[in-house]
N, C-alpha and C positions, 0 to 999 in steps of 0.2 A: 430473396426480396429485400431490396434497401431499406432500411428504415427508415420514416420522415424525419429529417435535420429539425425539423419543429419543434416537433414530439419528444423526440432524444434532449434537447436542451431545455423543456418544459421539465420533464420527471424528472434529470441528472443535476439541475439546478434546484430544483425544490426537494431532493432526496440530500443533497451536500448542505442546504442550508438549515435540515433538519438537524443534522450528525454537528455543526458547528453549533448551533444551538444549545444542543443536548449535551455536547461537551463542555461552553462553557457556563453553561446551568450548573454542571456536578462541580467541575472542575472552582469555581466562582465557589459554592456552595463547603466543601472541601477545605480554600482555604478560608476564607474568612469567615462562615458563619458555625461550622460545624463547632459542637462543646463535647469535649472527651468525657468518655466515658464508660462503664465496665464493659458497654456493651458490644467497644469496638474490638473487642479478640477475633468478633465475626464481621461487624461492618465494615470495619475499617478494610481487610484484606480482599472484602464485595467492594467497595467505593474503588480500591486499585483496579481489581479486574474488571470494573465497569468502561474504566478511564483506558486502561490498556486495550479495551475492544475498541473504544470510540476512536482512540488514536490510531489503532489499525485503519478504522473507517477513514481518517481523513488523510492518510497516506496515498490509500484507495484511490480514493478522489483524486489528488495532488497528482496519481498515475498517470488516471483518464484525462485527467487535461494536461500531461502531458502527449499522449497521443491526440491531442484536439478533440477528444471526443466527450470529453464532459459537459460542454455546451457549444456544438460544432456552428450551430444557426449565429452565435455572438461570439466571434472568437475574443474581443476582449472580457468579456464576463469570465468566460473559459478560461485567461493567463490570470484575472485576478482573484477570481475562487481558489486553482490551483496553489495562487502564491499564499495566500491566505491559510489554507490548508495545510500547505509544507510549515508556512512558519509556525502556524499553532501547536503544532507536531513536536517540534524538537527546535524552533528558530533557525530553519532550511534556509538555501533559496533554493528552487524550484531549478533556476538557471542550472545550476551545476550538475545535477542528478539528469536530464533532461539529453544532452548528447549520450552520456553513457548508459541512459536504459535504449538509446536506439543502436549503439553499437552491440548491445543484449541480443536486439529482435537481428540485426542485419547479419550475426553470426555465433547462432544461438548454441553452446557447448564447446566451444573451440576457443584456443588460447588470444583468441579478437576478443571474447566475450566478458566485461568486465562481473558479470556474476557466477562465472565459471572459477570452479579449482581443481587443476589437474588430476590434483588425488582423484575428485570425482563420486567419496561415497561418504569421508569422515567427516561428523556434522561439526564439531567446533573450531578446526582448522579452519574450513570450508566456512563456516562461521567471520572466523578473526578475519579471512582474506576477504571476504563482501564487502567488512566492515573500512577495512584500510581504502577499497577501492572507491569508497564513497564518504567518506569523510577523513573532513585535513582539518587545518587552522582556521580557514571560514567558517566550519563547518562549528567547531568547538570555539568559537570567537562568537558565531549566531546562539548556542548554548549559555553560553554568558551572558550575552546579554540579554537573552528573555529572562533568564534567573534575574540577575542584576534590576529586571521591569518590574517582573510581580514582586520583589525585596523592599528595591531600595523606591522605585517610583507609585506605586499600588499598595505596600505597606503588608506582604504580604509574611507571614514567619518563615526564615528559610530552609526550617523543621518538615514545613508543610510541603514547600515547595519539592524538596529530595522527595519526598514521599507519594505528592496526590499529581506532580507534573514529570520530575525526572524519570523517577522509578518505571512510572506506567509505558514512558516513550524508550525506555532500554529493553523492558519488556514484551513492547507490542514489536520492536526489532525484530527479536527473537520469535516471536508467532509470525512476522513477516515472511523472514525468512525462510524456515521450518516451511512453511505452508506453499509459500508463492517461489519460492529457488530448491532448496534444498529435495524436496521431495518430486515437483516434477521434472527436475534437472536431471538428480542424482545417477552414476552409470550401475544399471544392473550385473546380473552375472555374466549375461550373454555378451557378443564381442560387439553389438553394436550400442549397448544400452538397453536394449528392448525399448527401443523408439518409434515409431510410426513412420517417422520421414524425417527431413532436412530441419525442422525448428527440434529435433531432439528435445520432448515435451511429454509430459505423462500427465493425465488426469486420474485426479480421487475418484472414490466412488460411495462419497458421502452423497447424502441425500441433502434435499433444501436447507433444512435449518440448521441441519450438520455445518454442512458447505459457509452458510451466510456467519455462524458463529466464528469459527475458527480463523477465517480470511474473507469476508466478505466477495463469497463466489472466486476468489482467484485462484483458489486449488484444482478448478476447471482449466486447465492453465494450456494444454495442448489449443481447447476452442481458444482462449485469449489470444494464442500465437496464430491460429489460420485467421482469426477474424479481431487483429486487435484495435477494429474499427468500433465493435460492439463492447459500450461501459461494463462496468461490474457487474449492472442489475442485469442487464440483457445476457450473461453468460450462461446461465440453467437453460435459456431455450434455445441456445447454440448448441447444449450440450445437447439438446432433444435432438436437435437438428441434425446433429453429425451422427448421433444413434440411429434415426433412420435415413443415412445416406445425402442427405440435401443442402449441407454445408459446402459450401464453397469458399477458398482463401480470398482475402482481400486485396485491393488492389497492391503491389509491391510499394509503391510511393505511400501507403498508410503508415506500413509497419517499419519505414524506414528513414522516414524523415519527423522533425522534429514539429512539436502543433502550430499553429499558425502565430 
């Protein structure tokens, strides 16, 4: 059953503008008002891993409307949340990540597929090579200059900055990929992967708040590839769905072209 385009950009826009809210509440909070203290041996390293789930969150997001589906009813709302989201991230553009996660869906595990590594099993190779295939000079020039914004233009310490914005978004990388490539990519022992079909895609089998902690639902990642028409919230009852047989893949022009 489709879901209403209504619906989908009502909850997928008021759940993203919660996660940017919430982000730069702490993040805001972190650097300029926070006063050191003994007591950060425990806060401070919870304020990182707070920041590092949130930034996971708005990658998330930055995904789904990469596929159009973060707020498919407005597609401009949809390219400027996204863009909004990639840049608070890490200082993205949205642009450049955008062709190559659809060359990901249109040839998923094959040497087309810019988040694939031959090797296939070892995680920081497999690591370094995601990272090179999606970040260059723009990529580290947009890194600068959001440092350069909260430093030199917001007055921000750039003690804080390594700590409460870089750290957390090299961090949530790392759970990015762990979670959302590396695990349901990765080739098993068997000679085909132990795959299911043609997106060569494995899902966790964490439970809800497992699943939302870790990667915000993308570790359900086989459902994200038959159905990457449906956002991140919407993945736990894809995953029902394809548990009792009722999942169908989406249209081929979804998971193949880039969002509106």
């Amino acid at each position: 059953m489709k879901y209403p385009r209504g619906r989908q950009t009502l909850v997928g826009v008021g759940l993203a503008l919660l996660l940017v809210l919430a982000w730069a509440a702490l993040v805001g909070y972190a650097l300029f008002l926070h006063r050191w203290s003994t007591a950060d041996l425990l806060l401070v390293p919870l304020m990182v891993a707070v920041v590092c789930w949130l930034d996971t969150g708005l990658f998330i997001v930055a995904h789904d409307a990469m596929h159009g589906t973060l707020a498919p009813a407005r597609p401009w709302v949809n390219r400027a949340l996204g863009a909004l989201c990639m840049l608070l991230y890490a200082g993205f553009w949205i642009g450049r990540f955008q062709p190559r996660h659809m060359d990901h869906h249109r040839a998923p595990g094959t040497a087309e597929d810019p988040d694939f590594h031959l090797q296939g099993r070892r995680f920081w190779p497999w690591y370094g090579n995601f990272m090179r295939q999606y970040t260059g000079l723009p990529e580290l020039l947009g890194v600068a200059g959001m440092t350069a914004l909260f430093v030199f233009g917001l007055g921000a310490p750039f003690e804080r900055v390594m700590l409460f914005w870089a750290l957390p978004a090299i961090l949530s990388s790392v759970q990015l990929f762990a979670f959302g490539t590396w695990l349901p990519h990765r080739l098993g022992e068997e000679a085909d992967g132990g795959f299911a079909d043609r997106h060569r895609a494995r899902s966790n089998a964490y439970g809800l708040w497992a699943s939302l902690i870790t990667c915000f639902h993308f570790g359900y990642h086989h459902e994200h590839h038959l159905r990457p028409d449906a956002p991140w919230w919407r993945l736990p009852a894809m995953r029902r769905q394809l548990s009792a047989g009722g999942i169908r893949p989406a249209a081929a022009s979804t998971a193949d072209r880039a969002a509106p």
